[in-house]
N, C-alpha and C positions, 0 to 999 in steps of 0.2 A: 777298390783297394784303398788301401789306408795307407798312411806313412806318419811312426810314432816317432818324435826326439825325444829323447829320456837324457836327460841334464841331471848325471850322478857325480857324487861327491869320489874323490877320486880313491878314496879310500874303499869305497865300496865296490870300486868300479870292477877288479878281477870277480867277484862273488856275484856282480850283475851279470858280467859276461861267462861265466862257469853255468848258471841258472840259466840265462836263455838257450846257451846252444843245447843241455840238457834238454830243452822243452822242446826241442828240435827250429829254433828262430834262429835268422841267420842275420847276424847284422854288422853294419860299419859302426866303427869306434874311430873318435877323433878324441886329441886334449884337446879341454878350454878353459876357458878362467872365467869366474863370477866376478861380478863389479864390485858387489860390497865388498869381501875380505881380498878378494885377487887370489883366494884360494885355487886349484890345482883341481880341474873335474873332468869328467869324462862325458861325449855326446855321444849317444846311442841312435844310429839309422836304422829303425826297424821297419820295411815293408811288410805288411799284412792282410792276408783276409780283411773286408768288414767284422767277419763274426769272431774273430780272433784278437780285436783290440785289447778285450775286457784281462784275456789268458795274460796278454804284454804284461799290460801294465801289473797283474799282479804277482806276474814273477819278479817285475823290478820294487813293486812295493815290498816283496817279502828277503828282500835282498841290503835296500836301501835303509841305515836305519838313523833316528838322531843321535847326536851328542853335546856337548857339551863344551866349549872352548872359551879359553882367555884372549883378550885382544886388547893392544894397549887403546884408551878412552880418545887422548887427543892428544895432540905432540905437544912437549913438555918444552918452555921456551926458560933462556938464563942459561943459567948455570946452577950448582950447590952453593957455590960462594954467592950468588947474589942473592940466593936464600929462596929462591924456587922449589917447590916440590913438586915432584914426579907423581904424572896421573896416576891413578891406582886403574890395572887392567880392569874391562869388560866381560862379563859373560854373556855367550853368546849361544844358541844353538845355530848348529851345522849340520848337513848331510841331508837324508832324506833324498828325493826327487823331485822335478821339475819336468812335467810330459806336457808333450806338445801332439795334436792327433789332427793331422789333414787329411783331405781329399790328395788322391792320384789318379792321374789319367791313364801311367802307363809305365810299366816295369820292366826293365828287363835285364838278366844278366848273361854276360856276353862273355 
């Protein structure tokens, strides 16, 4: 048995969880937050087959997708009066997924 984390973009995250249970996968959902933006994501605990990894993950790839975001560059110090100017935002991409696929010894739901 397998045990997949699927680290979706939180935006994606109902459309991940609408597609697995469709695919009949049953999993735990927790919030969590990414380090770079501190952005808002969703972890997926998916137990599995061995031969069922490859089906996971590609219901969460056909779920998960990129985009596009602004984020400010670097905190802007002064004032206006001291004649500073404000970073101009970042472009960034976001979203997509982040799997994680181990070994398990043993499952069970009780």
């Amino acid at each position: 048995m397998k045990l997949v984390f699927a680290i979706v973009n939180g935006d994606d995250s109902a459309a991940v969880s609408k597609a697995l249970s469709k695919a009949g996968f049953r999993a735990t959902k927790f919030a969590s937050a990414g380090s770079f933006l501190s952005a808002g994501n969703t972890t997926f605990l998916i137990c599995v087959e061995d031969e069922q990894v490859d089906k996971v993950i590609e219901v969460v790839q056909s779920k998960c997708h990129h985009r596009k975001q602004f984020v400010p560059s670097t905190p802007t110090y002064g004032s206006p009066a001291s004649g500073t100017v404000p970073s101009m935002p970042l472009e960034v991409f976001v979203g997509g997924a982040t799997v994680f696929v181990t070994n398990i010894e043993r499952f069970e739901k009780l």
